[in-house]
Residue frames as qw, qx, qy, qz and C-alpha x, y, z in Angstrom:
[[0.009, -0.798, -0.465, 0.382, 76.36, -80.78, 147.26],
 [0.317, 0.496, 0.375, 0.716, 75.94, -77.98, 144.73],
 [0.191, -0.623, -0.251, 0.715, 75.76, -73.88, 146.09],
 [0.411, 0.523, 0.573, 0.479, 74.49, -71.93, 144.04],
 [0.195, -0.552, -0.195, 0.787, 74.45, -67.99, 144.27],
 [0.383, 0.843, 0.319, -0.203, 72.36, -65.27, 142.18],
 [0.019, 0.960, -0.194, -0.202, 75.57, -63.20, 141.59],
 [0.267, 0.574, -0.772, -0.064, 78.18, -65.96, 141.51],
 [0.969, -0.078, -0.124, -0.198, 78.05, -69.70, 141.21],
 [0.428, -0.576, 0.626, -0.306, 79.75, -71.83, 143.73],
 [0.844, 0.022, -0.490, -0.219, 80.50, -75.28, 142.94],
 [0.264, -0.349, 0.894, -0.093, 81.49, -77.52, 146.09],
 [0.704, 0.179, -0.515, -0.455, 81.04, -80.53, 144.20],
 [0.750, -0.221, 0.581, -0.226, 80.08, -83.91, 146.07],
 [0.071, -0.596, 0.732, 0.323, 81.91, -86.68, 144.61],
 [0.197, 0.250, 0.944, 0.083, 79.07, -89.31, 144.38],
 [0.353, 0.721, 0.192, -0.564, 76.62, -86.37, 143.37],
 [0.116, 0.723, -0.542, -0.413, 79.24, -86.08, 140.37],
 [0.284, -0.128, 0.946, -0.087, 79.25, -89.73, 140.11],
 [0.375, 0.473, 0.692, -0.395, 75.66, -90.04, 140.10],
 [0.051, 0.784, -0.077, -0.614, 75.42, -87.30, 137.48],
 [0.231, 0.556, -0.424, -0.676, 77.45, -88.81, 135.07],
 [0.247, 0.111, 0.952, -0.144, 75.64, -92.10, 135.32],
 [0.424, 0.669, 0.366, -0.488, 72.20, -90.07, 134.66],
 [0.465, 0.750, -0.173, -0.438, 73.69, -88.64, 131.19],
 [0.059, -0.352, 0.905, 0.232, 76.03, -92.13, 130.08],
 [0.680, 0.254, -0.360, -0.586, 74.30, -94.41, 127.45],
 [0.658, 0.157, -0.709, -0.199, 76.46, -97.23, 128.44],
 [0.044, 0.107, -0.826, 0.552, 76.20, -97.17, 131.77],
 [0.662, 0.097, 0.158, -0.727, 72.11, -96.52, 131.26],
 [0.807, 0.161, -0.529, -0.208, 72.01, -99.72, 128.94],
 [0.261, 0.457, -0.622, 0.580, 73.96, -101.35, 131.44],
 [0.252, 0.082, 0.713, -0.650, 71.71, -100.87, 134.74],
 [0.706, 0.159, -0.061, -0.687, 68.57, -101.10, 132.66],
 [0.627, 0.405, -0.601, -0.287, 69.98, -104.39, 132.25],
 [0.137, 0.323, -0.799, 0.489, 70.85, -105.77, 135.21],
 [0.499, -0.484, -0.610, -0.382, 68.42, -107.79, 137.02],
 [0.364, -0.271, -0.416, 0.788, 69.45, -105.96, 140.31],
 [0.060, -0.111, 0.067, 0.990, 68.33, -102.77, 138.49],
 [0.366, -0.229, -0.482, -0.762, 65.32, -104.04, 137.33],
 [0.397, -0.622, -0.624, 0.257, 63.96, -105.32, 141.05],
 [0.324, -0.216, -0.253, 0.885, 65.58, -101.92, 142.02],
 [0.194, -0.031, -0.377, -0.905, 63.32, -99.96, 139.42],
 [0.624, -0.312, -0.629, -0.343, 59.81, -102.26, 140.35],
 [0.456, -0.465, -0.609, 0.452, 60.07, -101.47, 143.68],
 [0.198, -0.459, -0.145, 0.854, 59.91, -97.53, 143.01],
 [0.410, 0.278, -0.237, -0.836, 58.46, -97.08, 139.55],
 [0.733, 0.203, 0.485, -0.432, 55.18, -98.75, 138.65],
 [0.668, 0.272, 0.646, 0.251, 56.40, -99.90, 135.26],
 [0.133, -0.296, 0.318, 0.891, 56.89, -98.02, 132.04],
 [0.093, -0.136, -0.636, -0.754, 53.78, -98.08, 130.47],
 [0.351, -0.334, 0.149, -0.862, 50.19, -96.51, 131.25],
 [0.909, -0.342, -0.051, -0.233, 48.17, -100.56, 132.29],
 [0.532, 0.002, -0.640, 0.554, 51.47, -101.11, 134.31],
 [0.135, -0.206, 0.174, -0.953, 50.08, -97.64, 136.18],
 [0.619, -0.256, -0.067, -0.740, 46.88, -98.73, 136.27],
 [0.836, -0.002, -0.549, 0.001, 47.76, -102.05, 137.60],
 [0.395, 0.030, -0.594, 0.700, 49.53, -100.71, 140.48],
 [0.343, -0.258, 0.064, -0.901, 46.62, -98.26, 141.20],
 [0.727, -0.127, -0.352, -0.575, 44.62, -101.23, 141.29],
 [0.726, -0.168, -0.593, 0.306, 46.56, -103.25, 143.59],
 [0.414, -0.133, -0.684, 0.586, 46.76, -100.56, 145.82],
 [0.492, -0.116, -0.071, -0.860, 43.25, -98.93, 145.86],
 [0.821, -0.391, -0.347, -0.230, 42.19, -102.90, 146.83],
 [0.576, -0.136, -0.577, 0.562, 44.69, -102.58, 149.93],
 [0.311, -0.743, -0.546, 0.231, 42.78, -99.47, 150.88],
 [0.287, -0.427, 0.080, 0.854, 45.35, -96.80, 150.10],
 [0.345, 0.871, -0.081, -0.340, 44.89, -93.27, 147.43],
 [0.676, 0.296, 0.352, 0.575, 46.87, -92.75, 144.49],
 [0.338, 0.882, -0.158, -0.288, 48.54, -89.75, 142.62],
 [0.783, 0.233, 0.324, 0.477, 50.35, -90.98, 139.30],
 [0.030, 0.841, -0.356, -0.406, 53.14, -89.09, 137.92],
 [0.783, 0.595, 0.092, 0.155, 53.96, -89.53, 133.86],
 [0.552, -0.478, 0.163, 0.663, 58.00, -89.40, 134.22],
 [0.502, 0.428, 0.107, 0.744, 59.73, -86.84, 132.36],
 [0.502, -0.721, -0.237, 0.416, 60.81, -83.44, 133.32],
 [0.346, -0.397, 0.406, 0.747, 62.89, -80.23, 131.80],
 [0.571, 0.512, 0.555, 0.323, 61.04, -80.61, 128.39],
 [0.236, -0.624, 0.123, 0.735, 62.28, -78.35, 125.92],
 [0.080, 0.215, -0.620, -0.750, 60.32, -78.86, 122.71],
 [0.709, 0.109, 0.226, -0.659, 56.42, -78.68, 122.43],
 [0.670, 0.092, -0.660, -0.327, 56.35, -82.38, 120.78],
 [0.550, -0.027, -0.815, 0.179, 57.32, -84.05, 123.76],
 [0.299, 0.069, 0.421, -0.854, 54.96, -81.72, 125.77],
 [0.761, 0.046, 0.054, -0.645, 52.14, -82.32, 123.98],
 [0.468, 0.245, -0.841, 0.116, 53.35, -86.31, 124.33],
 [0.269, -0.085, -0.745, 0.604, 53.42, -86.07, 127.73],
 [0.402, 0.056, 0.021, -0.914, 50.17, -83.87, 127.73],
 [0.812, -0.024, -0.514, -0.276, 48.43, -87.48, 125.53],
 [0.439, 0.079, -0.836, 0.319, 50.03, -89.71, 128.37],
 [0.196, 0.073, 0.613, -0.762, 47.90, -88.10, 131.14],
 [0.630, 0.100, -0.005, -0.770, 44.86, -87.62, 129.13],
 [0.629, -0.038, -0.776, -0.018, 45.30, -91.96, 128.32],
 [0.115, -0.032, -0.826, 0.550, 46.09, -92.57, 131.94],
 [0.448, 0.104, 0.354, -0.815, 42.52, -90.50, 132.89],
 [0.656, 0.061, -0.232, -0.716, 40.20, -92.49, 130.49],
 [0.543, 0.163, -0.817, 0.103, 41.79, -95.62, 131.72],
 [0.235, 0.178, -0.646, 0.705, 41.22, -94.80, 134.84],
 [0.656, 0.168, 0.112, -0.727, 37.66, -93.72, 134.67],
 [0.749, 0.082, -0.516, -0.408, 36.96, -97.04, 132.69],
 [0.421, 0.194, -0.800, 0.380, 38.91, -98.71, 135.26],
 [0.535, -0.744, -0.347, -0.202, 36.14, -97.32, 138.02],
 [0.648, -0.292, -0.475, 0.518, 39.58, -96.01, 139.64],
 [0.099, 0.717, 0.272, 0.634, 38.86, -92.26, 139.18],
 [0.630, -0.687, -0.217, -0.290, 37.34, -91.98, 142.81],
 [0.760, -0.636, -0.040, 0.131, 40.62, -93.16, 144.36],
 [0.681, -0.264, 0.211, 0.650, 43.41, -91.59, 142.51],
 [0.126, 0.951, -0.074, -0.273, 44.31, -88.08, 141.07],
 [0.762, 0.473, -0.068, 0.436, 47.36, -86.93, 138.69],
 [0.474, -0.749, 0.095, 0.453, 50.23, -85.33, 139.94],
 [0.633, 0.561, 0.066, 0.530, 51.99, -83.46, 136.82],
 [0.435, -0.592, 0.104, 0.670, 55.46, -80.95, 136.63],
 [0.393, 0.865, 0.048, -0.308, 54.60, -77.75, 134.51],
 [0.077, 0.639, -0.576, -0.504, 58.20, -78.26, 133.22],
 [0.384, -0.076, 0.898, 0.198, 57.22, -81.33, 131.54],
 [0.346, 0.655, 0.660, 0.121, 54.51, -80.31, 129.96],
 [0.563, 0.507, 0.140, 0.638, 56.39, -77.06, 128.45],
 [0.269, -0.950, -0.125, 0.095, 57.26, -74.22, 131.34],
 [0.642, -0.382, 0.316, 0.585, 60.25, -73.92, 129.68],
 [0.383, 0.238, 0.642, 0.621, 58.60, -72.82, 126.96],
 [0.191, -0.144, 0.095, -0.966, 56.93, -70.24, 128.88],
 [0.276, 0.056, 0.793, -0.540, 54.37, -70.14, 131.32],
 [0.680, 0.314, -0.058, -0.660, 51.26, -69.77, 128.55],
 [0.368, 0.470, -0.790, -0.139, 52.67, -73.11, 127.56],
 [0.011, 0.030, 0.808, -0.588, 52.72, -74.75, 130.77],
 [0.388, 0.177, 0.282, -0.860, 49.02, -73.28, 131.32],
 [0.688, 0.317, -0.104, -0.645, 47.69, -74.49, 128.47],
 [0.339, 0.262, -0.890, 0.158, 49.22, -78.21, 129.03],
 [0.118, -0.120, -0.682, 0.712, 48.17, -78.29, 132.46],
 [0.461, 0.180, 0.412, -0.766, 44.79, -77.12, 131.82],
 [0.636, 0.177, -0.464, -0.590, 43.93, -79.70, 129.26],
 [0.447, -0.126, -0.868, 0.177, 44.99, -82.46, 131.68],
 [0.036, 0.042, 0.450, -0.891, 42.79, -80.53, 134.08],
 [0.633, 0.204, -0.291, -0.688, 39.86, -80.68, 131.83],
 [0.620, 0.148, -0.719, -0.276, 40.08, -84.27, 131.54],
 [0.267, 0.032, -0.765, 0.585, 40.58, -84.93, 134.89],
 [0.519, 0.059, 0.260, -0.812, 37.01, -82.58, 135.78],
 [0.714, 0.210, -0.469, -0.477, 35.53, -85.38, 132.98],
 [0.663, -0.060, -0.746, -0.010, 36.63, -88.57, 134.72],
 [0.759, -0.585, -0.262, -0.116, 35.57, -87.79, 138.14],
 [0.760, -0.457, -0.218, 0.408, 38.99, -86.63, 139.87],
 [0.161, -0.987, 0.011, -0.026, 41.65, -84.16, 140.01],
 [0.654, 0.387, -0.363, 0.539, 45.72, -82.90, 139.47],
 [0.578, -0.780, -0.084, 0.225, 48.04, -81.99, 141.63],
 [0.131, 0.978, -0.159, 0.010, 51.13, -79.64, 140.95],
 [0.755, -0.339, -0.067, 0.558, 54.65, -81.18, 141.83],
 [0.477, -0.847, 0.220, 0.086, 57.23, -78.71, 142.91],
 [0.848, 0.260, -0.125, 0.445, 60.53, -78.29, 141.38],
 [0.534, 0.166, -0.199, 0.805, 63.72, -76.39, 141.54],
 [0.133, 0.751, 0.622, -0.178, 62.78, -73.05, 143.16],
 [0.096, -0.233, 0.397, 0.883, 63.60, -70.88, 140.32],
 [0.181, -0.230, -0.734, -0.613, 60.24, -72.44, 139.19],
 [0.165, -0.445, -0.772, 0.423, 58.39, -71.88, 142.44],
 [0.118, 0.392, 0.081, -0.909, 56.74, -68.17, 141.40],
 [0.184, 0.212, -0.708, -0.648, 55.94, -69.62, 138.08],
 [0.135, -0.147, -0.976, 0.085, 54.19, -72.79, 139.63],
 [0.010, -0.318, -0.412, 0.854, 52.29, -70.26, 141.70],
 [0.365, 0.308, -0.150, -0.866, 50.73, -68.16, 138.92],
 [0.471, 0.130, -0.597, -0.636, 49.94, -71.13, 137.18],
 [0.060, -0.251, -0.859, 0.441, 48.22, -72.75, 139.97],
 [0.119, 0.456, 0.337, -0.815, 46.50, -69.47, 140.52],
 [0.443, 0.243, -0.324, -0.800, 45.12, -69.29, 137.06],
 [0.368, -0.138, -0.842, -0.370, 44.11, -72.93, 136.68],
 [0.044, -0.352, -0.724, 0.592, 42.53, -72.94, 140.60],
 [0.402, 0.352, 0.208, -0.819, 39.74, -70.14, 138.98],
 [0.523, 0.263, -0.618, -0.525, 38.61, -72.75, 136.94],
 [0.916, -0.156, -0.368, -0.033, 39.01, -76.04, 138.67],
 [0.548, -0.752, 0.183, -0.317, 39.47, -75.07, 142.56],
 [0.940, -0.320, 0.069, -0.093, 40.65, -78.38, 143.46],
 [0.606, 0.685, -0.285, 0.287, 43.77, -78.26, 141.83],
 [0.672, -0.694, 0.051, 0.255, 46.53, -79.14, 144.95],
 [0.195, 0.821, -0.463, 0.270, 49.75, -77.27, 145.29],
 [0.866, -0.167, -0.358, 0.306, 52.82, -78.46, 146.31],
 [0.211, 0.797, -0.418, 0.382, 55.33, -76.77, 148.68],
 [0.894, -0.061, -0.348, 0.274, 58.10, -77.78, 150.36],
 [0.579, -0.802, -0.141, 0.042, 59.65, -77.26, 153.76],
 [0.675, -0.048, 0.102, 0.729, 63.13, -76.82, 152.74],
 [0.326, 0.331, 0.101, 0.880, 62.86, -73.40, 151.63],
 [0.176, -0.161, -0.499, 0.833, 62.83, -70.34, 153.61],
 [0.307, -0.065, -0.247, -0.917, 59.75, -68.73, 151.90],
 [0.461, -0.191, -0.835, -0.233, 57.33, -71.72, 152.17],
 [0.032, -0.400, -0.636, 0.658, 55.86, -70.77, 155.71],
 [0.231, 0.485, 0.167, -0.827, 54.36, -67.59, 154.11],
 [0.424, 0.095, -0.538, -0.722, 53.08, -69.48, 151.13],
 [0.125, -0.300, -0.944, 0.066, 51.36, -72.36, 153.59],
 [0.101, 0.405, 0.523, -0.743, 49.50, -69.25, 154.86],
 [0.368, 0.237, -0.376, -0.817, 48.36, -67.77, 151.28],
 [0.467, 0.055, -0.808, -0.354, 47.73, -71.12, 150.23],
 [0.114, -0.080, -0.944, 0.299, 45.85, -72.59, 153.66],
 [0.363, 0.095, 0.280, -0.884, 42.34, -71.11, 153.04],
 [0.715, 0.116, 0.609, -0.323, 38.99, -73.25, 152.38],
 [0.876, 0.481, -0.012, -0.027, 38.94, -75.68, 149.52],
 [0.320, 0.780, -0.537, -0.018, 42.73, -75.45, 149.08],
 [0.979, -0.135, 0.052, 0.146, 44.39, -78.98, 148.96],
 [0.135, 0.880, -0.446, 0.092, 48.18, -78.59, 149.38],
 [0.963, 0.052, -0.152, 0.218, 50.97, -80.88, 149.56],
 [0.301, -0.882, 0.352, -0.086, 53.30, -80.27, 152.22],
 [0.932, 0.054, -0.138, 0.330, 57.23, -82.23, 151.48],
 [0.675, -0.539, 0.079, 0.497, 60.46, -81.74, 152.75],
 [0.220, 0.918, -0.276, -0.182, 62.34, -80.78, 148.97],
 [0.806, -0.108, 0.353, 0.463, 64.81, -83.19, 147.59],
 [0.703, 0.610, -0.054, 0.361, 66.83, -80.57, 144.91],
 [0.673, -0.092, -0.140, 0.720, 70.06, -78.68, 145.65],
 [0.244, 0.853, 0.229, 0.400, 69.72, -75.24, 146.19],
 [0.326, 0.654, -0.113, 0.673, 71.08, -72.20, 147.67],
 [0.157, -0.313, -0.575, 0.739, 71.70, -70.99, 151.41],
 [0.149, 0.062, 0.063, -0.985, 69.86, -67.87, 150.46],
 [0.512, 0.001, -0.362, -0.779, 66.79, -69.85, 149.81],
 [0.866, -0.304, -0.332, -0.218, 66.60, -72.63, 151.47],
 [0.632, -0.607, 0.459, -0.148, 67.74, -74.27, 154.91],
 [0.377, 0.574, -0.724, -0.071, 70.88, -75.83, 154.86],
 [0.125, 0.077, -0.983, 0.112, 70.79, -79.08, 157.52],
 [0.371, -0.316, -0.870, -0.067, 68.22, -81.66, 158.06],
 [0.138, -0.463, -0.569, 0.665, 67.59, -80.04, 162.02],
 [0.170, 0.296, 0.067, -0.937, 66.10, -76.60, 160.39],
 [0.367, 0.005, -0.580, -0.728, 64.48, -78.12, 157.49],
 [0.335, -0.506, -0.752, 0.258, 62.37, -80.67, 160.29],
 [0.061, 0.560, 0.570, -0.598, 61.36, -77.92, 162.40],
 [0.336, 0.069, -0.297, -0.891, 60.31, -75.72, 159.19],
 [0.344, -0.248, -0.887, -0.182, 58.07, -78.89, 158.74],
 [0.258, -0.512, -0.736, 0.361, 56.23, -78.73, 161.73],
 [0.035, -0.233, 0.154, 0.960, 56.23, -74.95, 161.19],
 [0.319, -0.005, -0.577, -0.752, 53.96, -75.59, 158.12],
 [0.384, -0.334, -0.859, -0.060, 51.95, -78.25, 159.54],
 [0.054, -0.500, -0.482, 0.717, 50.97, -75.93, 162.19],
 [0.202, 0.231, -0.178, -0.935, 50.37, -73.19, 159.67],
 [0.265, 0.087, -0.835, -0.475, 48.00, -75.93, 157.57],
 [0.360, -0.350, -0.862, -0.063, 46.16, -77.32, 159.80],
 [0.108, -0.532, -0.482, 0.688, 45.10, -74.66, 161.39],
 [0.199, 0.024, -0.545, -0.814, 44.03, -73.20, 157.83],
 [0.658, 0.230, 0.247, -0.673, 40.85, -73.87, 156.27],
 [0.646, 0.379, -0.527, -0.402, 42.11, -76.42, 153.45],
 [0.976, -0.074, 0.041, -0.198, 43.16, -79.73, 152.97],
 [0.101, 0.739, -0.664, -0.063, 46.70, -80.46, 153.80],
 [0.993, 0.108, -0.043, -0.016, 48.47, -83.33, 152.62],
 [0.443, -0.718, 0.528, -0.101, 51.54, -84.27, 154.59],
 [0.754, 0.294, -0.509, 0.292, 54.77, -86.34, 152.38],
 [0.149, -0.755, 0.576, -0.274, 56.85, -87.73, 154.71],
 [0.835, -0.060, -0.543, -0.069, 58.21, -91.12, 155.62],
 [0.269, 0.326, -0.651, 0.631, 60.30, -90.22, 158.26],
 [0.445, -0.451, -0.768, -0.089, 58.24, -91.52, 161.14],
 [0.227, -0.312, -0.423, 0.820, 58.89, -88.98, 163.79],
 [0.227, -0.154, -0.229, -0.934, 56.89, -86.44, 161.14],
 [0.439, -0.277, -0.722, -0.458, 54.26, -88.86, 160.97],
 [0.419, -0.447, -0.648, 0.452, 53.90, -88.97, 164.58],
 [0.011, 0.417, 0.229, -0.880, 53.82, -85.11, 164.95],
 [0.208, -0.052, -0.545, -0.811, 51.36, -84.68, 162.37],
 [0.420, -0.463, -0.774, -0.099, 48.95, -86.59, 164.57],
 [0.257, -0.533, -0.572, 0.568, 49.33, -85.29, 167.50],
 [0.003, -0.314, -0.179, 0.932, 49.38, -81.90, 166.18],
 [0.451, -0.266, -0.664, -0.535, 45.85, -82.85, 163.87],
 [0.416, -0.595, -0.684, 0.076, 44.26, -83.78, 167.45],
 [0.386, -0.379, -0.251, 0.803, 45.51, -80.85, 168.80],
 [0.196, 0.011, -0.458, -0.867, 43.52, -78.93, 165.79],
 [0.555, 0.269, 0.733, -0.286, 40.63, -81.14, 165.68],
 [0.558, 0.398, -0.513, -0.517, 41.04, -81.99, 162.52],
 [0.712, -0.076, 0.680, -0.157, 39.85, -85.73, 162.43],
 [0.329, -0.040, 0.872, 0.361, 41.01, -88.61, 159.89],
 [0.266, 0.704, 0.658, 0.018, 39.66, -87.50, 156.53],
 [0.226, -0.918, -0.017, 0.324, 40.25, -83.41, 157.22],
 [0.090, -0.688, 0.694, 0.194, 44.18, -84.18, 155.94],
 [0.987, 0.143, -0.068, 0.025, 46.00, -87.07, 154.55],
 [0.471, -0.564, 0.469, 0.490, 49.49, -88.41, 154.64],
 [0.766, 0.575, -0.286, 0.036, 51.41, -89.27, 151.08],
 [0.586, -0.424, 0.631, 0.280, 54.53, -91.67, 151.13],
 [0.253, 0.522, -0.633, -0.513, 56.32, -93.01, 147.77],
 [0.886, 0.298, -0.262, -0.239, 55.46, -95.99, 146.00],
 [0.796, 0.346, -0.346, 0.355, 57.44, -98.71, 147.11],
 [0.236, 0.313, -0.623, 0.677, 58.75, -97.14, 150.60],
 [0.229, -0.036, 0.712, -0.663, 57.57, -98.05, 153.97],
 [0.484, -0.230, -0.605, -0.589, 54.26, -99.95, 152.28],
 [0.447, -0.482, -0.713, 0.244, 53.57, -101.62, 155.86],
 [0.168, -0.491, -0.414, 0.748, 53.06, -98.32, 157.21],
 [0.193, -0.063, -0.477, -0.855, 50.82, -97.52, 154.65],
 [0.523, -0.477, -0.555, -0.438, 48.38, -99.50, 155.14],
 [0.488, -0.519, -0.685, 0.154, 48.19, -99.41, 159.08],
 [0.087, 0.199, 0.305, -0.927, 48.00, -95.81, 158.86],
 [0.423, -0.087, -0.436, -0.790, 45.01, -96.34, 156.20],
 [0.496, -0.423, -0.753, 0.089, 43.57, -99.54, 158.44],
 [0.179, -0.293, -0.540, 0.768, 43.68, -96.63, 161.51],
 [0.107, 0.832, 0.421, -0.346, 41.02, -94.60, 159.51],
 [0.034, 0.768, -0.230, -0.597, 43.44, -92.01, 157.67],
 [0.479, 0.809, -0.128, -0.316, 43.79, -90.96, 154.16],
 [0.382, -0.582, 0.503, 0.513, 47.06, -92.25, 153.06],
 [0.803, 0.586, 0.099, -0.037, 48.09, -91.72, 149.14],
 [0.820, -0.047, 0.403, 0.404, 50.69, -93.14, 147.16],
 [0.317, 0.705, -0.396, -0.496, 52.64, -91.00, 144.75],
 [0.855, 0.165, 0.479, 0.114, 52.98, -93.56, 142.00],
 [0.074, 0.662, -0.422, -0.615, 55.82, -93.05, 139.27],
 [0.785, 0.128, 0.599, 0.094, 55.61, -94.51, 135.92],
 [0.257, 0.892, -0.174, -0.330, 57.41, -93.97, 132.42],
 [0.947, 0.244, -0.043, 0.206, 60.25, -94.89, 130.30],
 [0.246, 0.635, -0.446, 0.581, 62.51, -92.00, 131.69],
 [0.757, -0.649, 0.061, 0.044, 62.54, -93.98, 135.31],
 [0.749, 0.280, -0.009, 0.600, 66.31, -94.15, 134.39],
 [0.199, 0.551, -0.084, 0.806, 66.54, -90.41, 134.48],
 [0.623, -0.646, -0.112, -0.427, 64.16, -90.15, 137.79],
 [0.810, -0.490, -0.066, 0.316, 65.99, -92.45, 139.96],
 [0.661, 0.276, -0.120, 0.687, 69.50, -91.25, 138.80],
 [0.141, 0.483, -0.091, 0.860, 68.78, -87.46, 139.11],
 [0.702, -0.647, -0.139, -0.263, 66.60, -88.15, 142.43],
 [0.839, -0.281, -0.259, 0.388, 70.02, -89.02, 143.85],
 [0.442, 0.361, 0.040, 0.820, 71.90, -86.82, 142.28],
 [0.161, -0.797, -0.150, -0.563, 69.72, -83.91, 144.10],
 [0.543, -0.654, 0.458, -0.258, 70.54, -85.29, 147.60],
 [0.394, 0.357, -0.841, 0.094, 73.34, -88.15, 147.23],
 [0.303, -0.279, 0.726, -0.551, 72.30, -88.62, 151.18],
 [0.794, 0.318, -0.023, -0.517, 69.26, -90.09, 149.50],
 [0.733, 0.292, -0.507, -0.348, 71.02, -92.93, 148.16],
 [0.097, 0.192, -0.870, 0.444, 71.57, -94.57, 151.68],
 [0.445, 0.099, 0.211, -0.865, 68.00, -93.83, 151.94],
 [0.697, 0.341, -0.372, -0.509, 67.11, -96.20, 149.02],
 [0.561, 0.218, -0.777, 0.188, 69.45, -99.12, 149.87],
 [0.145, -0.058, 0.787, -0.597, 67.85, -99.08, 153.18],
 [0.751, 0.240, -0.113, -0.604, 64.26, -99.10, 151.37],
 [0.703, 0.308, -0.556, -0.319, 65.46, -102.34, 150.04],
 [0.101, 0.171, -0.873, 0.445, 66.52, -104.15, 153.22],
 [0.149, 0.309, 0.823, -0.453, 63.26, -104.05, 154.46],
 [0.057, -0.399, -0.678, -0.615, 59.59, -103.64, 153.00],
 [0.405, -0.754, -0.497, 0.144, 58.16, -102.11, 156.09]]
C-alpha cells in the first residue's frame, strides 16, 4: 500500500505491490510471462486478445449470449501525441468494425483521457476524445469515460462536461472509494446522464479516499441510493455479489425496472452470473479489454490493490 500526502509523501511500501511493480517495468520477466502458457490462459481469460477482430470476436460471442459490451483499447499515461493519436486510430478501427459487424447497437467504447493525451493537457485529451466521440455518433453508439487516479478526477469532469454539450450520452465514471464521489453522483444524476458507478482499484490517499473495504461498501450503497433516485442512467460495476443483491432491492425500492440501470462486471469474471442476471431481464455489460499493453494492465491492476491478486487466482478456480 502506497500513502500519499499533498505536503509530504509517505511511502509504506507493500512488499508484493513492490514485487508486482517491478515485474510491470522488467523486460525479462515481461518476455518471460508473455511466454508461459500459464500466462497466456491467464491473459485470455481477462483480455480479449491483442488485436481489434480478437475485440470484435469477443463482442460477438458475447452479444449472442445476450450480454452489452464496452471495449477498452489498452494503454494508459501516454506522454507523446504519436501514440495518442495511435490510440485515437485504434478506437476509430474498432467503431467501423463494429458498425459493419451490425454490433454497434450492443456495445459502446470505454476510453482513459490519459491515453489519448491528458497529459498533454486537457485541449489534448478533448480533442482525442471528441473525435472518438464523433465516430461513435456515426456508427450508431456511444463512449464512456474510465476513471483514473484522482489527481485526474477534476480534469475528467471538465472534459466530460465539454464533450456531454455535444454528444449528451457520453457516460461518466465515478468511483465509490473516494470521499467526494457522493456529491458528484448528485451533479452527475440528472436526466439523460449515464454514469458508471465502481468501487476504485488505485492507491490513494486517506485525505481522499476511504481507507478499508467496510467504508468504501457502504459509500457504494450511498451512491446507488443517490443514482437511482436521480433522473439518469446508472450503471452499477461490481462483482461482489452482496452489491449486486443491494442494487436490486434498492432499484425495486425506486421503481426503477430492468432496463432503467444496468450492472457491468469484467470480462472473464463471474461470466455465469452474467448471463442469469441478463436471462432475468437486466442490462448486464461487459467491460472488454483488448491491446498489446495487456502486460502492463494486468501487472499495474495488481500493483494498485495487491489484495486484488487473490481476487484473480480465485477468478481462475472457478468460471462462475
Amino acid at each position: 500500500m502506497v500513502t500519499r500526502h499533498r505536503t509530504t509523501t509517505v511511502w509504506i511500501v507493500n512488499p508484493l505491490r513492490s514485487l508486482i511493480l517491478a515485474a510491470a517495468d522488467n523486460d525479462a520477466v515481461r518476455r518471460a510471462v508473455a511466454g508461459a502458457p500459464v500466462s497466456r490462459d491467464v491473459v485470455r481469460r481477462f483480455v480479449a486478445g491483442e488485436t481489434t477482430a480478437d475485440a470484435i470476436s469477443a463482442t460477438r460471442a458475447l452479444v449472442a449470449d445476450g450480454l452489452s459490451v464496452t471495449l477498452d483499447h489498452l494503454g494508459e499515461d501516454t506522454r507523446d501525441r504519436a501514440t495518442a493519436e495511435r490510440t485515437v486510430g485504434a478506437y476509430l478501427e474498432l467503431l467501423d468494425l463494429l458498425h459493419a459487424e451490425g454490433l454497434a447497437r450492443h456495445a459502446e467504447v470505454s476510453v482513459k483521457l490519459s491515453a489519448v493525451g491528458q497529459a498533454l493537457g486537457e485541449d489534448a485529451a478533448l480533442t482525442g476524445a471528441s473525435r472518438i466521440c464523433a465516430a461513435a455518433e456515426q456508427c450508431g453508439t456511444t463512449v464512456t469515460l474510465d476513471m483514473e487516479d484522482h489527481t485526474t478526477t477534476d480534469s475528467t469532469l471538465r472534459v466530460l462536461a465539454e464533450l456531454r454539450r455535444t454528444w449528451p450520452s457520453v457516460g461518466a465514471v465515478l468511483q465509490a472509494y473516494l470521499r467526494r464521489t457522493g456529491d458528484d453522483c448528485l451533479a452527475l444524476a440528472g436526466p439523460g446522464s449515464r454514469v458508471r458507478l465502481c468501487k476504485g482499484a488505485y492507491a490513494e490517499p486517506a485525505d481522499v479516499a476511504f481507507a478499508s473495504p467496510h467504508e468504501v461498501d457502504l459509500n457504494y450503497v450511498r451512491c446507488v441510493n443517490a443514482l437511482l433516485a436521480g433522473d439518469g442512467y446508472p450503471m452499477f460495476a461490481t462483482h461482489d455479489p452482496r452489491l449486486v443483491e443491494i442494487v436490486g432491492e434498492r432499484a425495486r425500492w425506486y421503481g426503477r425496472e430492468p432496463g432503467t440501470y444496468e450492472h457491468q462486471m469484467l470480462y472473464g469474471i463471474r461470466p455465469v452470473e452474467q448471463t442469469r442476471l441478463a436471462a432475468q431481464g437486466h442490462v448486464v455489460r461487459v467491460y472488454v479489454p483488448y491491446g498489446r499493453q495487456w502486460y502492463g494492465y494486468l501487472m499495474r491492476r495488481l500493483a494498485e490493490r495487491p489484495a486484488n491478486s487473490a481476487f484473480f487466482l480465485r477468478a481462475l478456480a472457478t468460471r462462475s
